[in-house]
LUMDREN-60303 format. One line per 5 residues: for each residue x, z, y of N, C-alpha, C, O, CB. Coordinates in pm, 1 decimal, always signed. Glycine has a CB too. Example, Ala and Ser with C-alpha at 12.3 -4.5 7.8 and 13.67 -1.06 7.14 Angstrom:
<sites>
+1319.0 +780.0 -569.0 +1230.0 +780.0 -450.0 +1320.0 +780.0 -330.0 +1423.6 +846.5 -331.9 +1130.8 +904.6 -447.3  +1285.0 +708.0 -225.0 +1367.0 +714.0 -106.0 +1290.0 +787.0 +3.0 +1340.9 +803.9 +113.8 +1408.4 +572.5 -59.8
</sites>
This chain:
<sites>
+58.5 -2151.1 +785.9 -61.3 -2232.3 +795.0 -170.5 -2165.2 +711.6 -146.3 -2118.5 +600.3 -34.4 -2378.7 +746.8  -280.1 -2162.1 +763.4 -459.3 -2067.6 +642.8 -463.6 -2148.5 +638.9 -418.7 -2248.4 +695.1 -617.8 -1971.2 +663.4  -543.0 -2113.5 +541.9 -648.0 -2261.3 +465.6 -756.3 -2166.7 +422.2 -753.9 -2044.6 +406.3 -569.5 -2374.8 +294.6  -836.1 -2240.6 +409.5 -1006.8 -2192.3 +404.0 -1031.5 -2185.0 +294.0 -1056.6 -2291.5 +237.6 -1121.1 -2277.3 +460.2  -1035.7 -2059.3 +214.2 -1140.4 -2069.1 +96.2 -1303.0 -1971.9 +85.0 -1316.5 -1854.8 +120.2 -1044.4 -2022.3 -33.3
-1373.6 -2030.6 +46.6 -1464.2 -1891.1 +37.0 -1496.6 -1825.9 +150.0 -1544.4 -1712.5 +153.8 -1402.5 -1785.6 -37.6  -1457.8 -1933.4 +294.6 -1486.9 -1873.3 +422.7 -1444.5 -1730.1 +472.2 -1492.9 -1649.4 +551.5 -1615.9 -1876.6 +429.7  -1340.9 -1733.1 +397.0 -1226.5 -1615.5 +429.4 -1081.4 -1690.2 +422.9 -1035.2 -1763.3 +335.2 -1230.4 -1476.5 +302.2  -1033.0 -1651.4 +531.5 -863.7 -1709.5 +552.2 -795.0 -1666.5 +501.3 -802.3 -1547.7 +469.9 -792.6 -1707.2 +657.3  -690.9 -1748.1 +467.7 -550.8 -1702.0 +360.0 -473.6 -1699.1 +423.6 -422.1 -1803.4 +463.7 -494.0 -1777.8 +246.2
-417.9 -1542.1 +472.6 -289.5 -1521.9 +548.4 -159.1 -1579.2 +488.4 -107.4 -1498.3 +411.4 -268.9 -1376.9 +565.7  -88.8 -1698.3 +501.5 +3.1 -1688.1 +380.4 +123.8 -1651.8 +470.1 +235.4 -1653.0 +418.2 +21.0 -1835.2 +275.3  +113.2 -1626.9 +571.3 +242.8 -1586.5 +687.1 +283.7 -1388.3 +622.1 +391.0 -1329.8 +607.0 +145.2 -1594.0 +928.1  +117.1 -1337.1 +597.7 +130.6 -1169.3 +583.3 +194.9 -1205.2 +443.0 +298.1 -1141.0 +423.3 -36.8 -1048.9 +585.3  +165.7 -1277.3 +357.5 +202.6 -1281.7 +195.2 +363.6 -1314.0 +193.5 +446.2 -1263.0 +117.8 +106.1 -1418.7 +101.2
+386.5 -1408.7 +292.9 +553.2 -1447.5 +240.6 +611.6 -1286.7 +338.4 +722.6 -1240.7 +311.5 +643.3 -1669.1 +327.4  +552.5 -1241.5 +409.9 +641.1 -1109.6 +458.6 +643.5 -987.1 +401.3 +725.4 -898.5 +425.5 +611.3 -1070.7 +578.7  +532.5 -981.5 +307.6 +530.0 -895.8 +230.5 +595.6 -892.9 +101.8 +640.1 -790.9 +49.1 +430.2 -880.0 +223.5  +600.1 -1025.2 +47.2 +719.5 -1083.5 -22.4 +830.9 -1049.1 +9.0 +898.8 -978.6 -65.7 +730.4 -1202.2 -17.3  +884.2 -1103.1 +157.2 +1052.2 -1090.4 +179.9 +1025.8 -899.8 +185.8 +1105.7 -832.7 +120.6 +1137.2 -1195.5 +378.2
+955.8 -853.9 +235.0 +965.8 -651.3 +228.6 +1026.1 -647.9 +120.7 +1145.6 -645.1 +91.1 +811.6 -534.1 +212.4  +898.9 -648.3 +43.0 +926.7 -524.7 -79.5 +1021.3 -620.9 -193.8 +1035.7 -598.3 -314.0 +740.2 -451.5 -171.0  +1080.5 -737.7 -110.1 +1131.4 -819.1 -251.5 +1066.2 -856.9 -401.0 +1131.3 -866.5 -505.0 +1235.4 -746.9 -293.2  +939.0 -873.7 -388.1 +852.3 -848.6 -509.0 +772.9 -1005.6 -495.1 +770.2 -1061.2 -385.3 +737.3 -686.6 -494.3  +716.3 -1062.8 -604.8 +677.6 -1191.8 -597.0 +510.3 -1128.0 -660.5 +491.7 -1093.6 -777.2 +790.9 -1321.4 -698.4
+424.3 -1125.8 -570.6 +331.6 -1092.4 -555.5 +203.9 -1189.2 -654.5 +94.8 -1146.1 -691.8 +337.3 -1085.8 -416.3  +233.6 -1260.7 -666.7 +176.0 -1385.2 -706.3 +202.2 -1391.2 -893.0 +130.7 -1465.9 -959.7 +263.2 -1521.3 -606.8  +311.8 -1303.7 -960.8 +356.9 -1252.1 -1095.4 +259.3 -1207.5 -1121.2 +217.8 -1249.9 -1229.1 +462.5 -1163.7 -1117.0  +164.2 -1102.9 -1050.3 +74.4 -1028.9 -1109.3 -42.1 -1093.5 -1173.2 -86.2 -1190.9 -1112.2 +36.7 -945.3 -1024.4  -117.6 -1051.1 -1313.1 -204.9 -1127.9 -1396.3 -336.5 -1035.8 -1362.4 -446.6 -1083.5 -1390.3 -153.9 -1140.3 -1567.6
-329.8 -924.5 -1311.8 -433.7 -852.6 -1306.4 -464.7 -799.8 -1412.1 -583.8 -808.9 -1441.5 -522.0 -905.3 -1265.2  -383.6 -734.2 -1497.6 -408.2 -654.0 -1620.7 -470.2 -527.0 -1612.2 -525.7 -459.1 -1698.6 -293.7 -631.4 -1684.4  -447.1 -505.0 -1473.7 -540.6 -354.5 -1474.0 -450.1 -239.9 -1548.1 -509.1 -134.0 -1569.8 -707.3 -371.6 -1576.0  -326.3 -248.4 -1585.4 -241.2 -137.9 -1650.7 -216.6 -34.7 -1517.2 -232.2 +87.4 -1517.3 -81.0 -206.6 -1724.7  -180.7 -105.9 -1422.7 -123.3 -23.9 -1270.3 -259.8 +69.3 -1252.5 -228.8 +186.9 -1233.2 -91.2 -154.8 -1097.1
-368.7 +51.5 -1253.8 -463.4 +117.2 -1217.9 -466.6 +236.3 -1353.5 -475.0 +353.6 -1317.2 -592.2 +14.6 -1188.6  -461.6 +214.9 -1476.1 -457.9 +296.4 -1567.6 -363.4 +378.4 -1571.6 -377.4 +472.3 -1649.9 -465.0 +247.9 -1660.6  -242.6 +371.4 -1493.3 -120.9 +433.2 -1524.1 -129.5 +515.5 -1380.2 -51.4 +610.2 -1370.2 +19.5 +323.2 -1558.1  -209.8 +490.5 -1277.0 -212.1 +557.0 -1147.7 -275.5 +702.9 -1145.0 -398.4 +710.1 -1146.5 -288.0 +468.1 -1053.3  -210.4 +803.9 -1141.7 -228.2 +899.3 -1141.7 -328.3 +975.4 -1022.3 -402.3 +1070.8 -1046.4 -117.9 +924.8 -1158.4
-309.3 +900.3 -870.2 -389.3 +883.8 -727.3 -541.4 +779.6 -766.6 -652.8 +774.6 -714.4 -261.8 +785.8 -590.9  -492.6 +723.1 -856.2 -656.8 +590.2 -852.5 -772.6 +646.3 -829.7 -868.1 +569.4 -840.3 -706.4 +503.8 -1006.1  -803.2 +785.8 -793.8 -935.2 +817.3 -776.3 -947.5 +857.6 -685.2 -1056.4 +867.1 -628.7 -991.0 +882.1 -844.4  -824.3 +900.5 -633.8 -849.3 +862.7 -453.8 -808.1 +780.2 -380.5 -763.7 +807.0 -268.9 -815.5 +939.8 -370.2  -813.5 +686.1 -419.9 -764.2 +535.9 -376.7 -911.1 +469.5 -298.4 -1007.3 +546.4 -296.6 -708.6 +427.1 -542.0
-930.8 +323.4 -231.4 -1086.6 +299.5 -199.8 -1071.4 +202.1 -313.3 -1163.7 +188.3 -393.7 -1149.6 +238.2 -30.0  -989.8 +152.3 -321.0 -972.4 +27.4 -409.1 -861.1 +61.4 -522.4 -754.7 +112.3 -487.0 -922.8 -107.7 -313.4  -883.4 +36.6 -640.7 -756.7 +25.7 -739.1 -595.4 -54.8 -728.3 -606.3 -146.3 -646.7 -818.8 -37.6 -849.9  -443.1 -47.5 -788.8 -396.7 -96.0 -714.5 -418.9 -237.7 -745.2 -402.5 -322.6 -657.5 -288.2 -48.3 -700.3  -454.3 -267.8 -860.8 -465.2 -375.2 -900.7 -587.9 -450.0 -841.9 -588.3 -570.0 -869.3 -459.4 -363.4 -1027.1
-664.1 -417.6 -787.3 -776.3 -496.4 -650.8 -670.4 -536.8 -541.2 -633.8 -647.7 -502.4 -915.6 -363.4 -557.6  -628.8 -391.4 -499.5 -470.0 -436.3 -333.5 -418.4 -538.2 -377.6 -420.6 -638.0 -305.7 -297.5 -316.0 -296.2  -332.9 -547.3 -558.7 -272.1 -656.4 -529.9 -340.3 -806.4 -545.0 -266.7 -904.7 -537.4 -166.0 -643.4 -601.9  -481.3 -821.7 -566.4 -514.0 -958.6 -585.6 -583.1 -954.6 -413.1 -637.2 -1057.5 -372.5 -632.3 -997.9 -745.7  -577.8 -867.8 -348.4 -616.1 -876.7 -186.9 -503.7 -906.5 -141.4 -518.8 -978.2 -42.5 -673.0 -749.8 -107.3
-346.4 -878.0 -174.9 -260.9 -934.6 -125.8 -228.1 -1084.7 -177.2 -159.3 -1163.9 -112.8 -170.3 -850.8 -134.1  -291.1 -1113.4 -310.5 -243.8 -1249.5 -351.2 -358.1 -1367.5 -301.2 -353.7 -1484.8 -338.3 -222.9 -1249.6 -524.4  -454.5 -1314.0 -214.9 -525.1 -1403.7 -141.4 -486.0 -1389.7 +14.5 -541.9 -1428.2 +117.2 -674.0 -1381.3 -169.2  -393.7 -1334.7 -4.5 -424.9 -1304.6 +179.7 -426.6 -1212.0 +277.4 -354.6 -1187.6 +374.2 -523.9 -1321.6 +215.1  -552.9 -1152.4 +217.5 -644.1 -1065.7 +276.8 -605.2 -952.6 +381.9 -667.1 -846.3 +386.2 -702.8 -1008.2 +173.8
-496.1 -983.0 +468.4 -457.1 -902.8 +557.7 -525.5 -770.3 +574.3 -492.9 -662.5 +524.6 -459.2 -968.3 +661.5  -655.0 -806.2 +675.8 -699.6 -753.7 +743.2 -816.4 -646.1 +684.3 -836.3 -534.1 +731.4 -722.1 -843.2 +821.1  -894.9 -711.3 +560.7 -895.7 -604.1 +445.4 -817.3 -490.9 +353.7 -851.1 -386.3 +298.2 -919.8 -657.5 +380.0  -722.1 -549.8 +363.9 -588.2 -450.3 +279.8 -567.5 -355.3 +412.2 -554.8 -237.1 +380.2 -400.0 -558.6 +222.5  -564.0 -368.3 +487.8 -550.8 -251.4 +637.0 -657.7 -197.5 +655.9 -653.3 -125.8 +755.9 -519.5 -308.4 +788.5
-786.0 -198.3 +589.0 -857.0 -116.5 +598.3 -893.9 -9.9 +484.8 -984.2 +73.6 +480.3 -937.4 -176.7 +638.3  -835.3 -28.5 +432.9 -822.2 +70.9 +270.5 -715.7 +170.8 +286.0 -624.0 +159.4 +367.3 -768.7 -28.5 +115.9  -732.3 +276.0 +199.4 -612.8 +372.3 +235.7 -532.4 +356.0 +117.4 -432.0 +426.7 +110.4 -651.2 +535.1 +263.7  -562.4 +259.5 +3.1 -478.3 +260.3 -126.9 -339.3 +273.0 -90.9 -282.6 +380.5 -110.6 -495.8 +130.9 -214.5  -261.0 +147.8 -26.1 -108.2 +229.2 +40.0 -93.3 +348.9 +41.5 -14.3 +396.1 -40.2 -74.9 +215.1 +176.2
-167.2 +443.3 +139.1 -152.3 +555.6 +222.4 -123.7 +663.1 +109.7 -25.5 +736.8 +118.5 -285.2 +584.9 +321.3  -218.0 +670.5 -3.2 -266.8 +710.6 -149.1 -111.6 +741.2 -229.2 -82.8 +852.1 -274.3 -371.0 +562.1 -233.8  -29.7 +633.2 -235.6 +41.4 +566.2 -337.5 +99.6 +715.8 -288.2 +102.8 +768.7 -177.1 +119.8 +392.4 -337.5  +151.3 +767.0 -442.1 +273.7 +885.0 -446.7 +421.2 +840.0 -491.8 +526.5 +901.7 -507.9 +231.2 +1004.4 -558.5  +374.8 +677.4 -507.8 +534.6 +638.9 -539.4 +598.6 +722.8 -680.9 +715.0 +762.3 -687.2 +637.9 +691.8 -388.4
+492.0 +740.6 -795.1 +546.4 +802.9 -893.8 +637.2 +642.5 -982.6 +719.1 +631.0 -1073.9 +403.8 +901.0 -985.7  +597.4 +590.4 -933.3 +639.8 +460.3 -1028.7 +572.9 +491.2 -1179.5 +635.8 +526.0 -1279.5 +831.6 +444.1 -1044.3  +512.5 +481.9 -1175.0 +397.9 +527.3 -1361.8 +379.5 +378.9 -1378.8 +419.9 +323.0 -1480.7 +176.8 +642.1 -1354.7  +296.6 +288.9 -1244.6 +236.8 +134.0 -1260.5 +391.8 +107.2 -1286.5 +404.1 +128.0 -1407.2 +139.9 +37.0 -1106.2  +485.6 +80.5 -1247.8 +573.0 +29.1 -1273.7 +637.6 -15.3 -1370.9 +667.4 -130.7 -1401.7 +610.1 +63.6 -1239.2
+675.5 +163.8 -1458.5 +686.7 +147.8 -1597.3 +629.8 +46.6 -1679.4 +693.3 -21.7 -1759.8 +649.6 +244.6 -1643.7  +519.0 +40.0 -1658.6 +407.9 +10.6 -1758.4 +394.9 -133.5 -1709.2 +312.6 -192.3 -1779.4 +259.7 +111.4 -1750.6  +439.4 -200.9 -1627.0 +355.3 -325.0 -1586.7 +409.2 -461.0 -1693.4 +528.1 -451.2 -1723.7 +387.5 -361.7 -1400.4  +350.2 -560.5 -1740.8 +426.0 -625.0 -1846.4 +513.9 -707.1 -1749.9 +627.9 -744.7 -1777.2 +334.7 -714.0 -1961.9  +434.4 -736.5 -1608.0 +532.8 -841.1 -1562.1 +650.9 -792.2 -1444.9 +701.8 -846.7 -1347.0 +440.3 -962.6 -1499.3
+664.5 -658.6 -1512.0 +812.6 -592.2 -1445.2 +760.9 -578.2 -1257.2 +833.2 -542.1 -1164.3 +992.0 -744.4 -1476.8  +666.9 -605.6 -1253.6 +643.1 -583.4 -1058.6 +633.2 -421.4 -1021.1 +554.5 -343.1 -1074.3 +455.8 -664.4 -989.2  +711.5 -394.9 -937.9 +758.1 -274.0 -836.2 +675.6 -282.2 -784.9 +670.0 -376.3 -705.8 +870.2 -263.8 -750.1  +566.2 -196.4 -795.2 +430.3 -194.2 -711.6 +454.1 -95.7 -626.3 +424.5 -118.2 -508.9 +293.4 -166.9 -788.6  +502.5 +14.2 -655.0 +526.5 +152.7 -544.3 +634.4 +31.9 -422.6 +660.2 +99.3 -322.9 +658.1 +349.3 -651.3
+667.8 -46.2 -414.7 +790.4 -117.9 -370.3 +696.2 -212.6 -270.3 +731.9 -246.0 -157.3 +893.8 -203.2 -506.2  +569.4 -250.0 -332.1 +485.8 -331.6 -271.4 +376.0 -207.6 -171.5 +342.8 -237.4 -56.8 +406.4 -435.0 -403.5  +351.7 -134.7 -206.5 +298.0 -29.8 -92.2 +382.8 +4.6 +14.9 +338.7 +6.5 +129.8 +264.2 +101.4 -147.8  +489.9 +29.6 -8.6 +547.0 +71.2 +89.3 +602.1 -29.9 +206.7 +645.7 +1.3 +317.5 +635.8 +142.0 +34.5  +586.6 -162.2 +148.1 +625.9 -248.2 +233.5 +451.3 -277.3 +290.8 +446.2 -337.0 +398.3 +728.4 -381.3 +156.8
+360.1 -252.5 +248.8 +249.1 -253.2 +309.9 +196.9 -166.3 +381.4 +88.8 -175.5 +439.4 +183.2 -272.9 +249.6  +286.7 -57.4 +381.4 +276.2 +67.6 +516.7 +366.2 -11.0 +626.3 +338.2 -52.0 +739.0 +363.4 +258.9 +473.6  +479.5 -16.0 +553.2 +568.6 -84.4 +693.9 +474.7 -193.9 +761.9 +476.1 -201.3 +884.8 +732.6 -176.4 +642.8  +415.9 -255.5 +708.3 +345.3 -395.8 +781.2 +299.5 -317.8 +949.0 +326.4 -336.0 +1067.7 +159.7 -468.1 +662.5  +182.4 -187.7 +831.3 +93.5 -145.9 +944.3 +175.1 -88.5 +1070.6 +141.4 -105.2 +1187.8 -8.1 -34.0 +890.6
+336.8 +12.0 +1007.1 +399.2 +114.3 +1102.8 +453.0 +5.4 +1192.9 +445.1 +26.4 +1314.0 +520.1 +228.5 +1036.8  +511.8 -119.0 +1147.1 +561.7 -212.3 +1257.6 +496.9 -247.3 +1400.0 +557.9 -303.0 +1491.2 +570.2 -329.5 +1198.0  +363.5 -205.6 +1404.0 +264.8 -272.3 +1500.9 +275.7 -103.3 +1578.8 +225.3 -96.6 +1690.9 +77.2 -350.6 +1420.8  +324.6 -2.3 +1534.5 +354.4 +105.9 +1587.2 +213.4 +223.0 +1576.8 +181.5 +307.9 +1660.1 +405.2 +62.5 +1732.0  +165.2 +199.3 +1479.9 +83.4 +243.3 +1459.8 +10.9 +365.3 +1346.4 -45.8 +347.3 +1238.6 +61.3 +156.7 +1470.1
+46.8 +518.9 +1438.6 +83.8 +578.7 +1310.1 -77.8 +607.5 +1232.6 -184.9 +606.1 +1293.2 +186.8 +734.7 +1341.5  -57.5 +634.9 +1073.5 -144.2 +660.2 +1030.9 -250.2 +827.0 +1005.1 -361.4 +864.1 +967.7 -98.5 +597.7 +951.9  -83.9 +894.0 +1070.6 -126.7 +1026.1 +1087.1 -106.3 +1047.5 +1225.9 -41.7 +960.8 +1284.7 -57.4 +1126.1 +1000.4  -153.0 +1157.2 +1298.8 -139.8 +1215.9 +1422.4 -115.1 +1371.7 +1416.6 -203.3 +1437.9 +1361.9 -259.9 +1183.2 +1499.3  +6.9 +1444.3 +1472.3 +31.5 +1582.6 +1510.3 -94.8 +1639.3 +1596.5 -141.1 +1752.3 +1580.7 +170.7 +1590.1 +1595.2
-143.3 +1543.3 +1690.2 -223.3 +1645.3 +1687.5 -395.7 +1672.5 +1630.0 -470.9 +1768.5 +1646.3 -209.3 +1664.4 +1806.9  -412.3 +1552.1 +1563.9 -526.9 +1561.4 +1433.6 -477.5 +1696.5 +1320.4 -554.4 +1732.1 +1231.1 -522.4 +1380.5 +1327.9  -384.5 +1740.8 +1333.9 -312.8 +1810.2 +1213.1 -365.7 +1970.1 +1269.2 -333.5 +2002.2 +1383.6 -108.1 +1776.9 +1202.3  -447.1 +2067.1 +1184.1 -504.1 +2190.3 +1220.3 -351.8 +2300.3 +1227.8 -254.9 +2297.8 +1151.9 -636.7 +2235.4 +1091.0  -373.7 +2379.2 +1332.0 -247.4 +2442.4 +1367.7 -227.5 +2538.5 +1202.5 -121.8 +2568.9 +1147.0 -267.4 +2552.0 +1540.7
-329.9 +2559.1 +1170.5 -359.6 +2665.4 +1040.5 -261.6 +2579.0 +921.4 -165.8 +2621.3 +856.6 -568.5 +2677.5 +985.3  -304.8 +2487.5 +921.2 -226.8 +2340.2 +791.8 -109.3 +2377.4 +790.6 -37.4 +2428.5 +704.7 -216.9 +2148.5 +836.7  -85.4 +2324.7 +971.4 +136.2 +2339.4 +987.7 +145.9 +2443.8 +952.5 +171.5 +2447.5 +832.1 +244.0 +2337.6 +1150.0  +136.6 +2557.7 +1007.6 +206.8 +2752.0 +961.4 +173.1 +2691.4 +819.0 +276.1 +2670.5 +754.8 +87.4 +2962.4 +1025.6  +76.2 +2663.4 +763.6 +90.2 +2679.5 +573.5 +191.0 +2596.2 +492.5 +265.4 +2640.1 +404.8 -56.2 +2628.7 +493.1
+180.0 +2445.9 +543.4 +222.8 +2383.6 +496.5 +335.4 +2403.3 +494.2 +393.8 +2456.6 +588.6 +192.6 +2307.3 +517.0  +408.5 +2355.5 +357.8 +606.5 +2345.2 +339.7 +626.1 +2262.7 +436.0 +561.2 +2158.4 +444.7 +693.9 +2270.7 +183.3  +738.8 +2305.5 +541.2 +835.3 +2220.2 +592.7 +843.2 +2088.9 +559.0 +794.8 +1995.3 +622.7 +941.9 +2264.0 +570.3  +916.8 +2082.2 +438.3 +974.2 +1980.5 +369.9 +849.9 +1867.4 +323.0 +871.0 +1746.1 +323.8 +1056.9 +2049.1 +245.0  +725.3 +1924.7 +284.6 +599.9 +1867.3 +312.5 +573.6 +1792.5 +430.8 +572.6 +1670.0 +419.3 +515.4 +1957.4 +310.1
+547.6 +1853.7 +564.9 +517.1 +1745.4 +685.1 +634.5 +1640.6 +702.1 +620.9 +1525.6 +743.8 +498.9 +1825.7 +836.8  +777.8 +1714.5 +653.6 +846.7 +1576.5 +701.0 +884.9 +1436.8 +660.6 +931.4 +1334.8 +711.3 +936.3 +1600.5 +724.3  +820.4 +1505.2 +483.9 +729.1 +1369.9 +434.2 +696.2 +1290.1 +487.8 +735.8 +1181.0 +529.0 +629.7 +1374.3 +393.5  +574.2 +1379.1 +488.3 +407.7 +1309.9 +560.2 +493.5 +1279.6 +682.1 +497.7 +1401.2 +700.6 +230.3 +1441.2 +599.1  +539.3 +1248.9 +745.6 +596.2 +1212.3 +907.8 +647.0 +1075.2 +883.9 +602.2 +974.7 +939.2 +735.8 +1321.7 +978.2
+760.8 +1078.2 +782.2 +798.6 +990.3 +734.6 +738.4 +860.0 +669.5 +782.2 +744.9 +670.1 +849.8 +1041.8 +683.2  +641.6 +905.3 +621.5 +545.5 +836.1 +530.4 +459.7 +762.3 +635.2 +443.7 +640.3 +630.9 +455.8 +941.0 +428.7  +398.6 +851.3 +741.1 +324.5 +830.5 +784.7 +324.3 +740.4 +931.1 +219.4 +708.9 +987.2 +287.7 +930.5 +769.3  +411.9 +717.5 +964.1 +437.9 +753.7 +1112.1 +547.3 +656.7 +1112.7 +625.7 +639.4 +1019.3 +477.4 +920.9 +1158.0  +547.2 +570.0 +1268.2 +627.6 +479.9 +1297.0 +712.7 +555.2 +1367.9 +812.9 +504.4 +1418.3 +577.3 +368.9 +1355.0
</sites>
């Protein structure tokens, strides 16, 4: 069920699934801003993670899918360490890629990728990025 605040809707259907993903109680977070200090990517992020997660603790579906902060995350777990209220944030990105890959929708394309990149790039690099990227 949304409910109206601020004339923006509260997905709470995307929040409890993003919940059951990453097993993480989204709603723990105080907004201390440590995750963003400890993020090693935060400057190429659009948003800090600690903005994603108060966009996930309203809702905000359809905003959080337009940011690449997920995409960003290197999964060093640094926010993690550091967070006082113990939340698996690399745990919460990745279940916020799955949201997007479920709808089958990859975020990279083979053939957006310059033939020059593949010959350079490590192997073990694209199949990352494939992984990462890609439903």
């Amino acid at each position: 069920m949304a409910k109206k605040i601020s004339n923006k809707t509260i997905d709470r259907e995307f929040l409890e699934t993003l919940e059951k993903i990453s097993g993480q109680k989204v709603h723990m977070c105080f907004q201390c801003g440590t995750c963003a200090g400890a993020c090693p990517m935060c400057n190429e992020m659009d948003v800090s993670p600690r903005r994603l997660i108060r966009l996930a603790q309203l809702g905000r579906a359809e905003e959080i899918e337009a940011l690449n902060t997920c995409w960003v995350c290197a999964a060093c777990h640094s926010c993690q360490v550091l967070c006082p209220r113990g939340l698996d944030i690399p745990k919460i990105m990745e279940a916020l890629r799955l949201l997007v890959l479920r709808r089958n929708e990859d975020f990279v394309k083979l053939a957006d990728i310059p033939s020059e990149t593949i010959k350079e790039c490590p192997q073990i690099a694209l199949v990352a990025a494939f992984r990462k990227f890609t439903s």
